[in-house]
N, C-alpha and C positions, 0 to 999 in steps of 0.2 A: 155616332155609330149607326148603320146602318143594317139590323138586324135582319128586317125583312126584303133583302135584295134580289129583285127575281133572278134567275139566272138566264142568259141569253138563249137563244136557239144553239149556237155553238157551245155553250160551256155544257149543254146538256150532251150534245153530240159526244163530245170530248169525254165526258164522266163514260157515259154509255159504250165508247168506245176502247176505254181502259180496262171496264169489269171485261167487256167480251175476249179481249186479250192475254186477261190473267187468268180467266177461267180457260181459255184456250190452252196455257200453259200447263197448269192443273192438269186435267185433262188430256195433255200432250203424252204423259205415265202409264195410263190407263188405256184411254180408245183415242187411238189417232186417228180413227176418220170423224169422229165427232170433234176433237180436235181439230182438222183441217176446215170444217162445218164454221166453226165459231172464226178460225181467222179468215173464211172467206167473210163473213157477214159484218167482221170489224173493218175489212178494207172496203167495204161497202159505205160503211159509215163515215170512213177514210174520205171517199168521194163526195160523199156529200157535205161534208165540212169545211173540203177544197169549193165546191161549185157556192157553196154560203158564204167564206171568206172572200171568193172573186166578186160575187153580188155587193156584198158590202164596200167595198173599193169601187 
């Protein structure tokens, strides 16, 4: 078993890019422009996950 597994540059992306989406959601109830805030900055992350997936290939 491998306990201590780092996580890659992308599984970090990916985690990072989940919370910003669900908190976007959250959020979406209350204040939609800080809501539209968060899902610009998770399709952000969107991008750069794509341009790290291309790199790796």
């Amino acid at each position: 078993m491998n306990f201590f597994k780092r996580k890659s540059k992308l599984e970090k992306l990916r985690l990072e890019y989940e919370k910003k989406m669900e908190a976007s959601f959250h959020l979406s109830k209350i204040n939609r422009k800080a809501s539209d805030q968060l899902i610009q900055e998770a399709e952000n992350i969107l991008e750069q996950m794509k341009k790290e997936d291309e790199s790796k290939t």
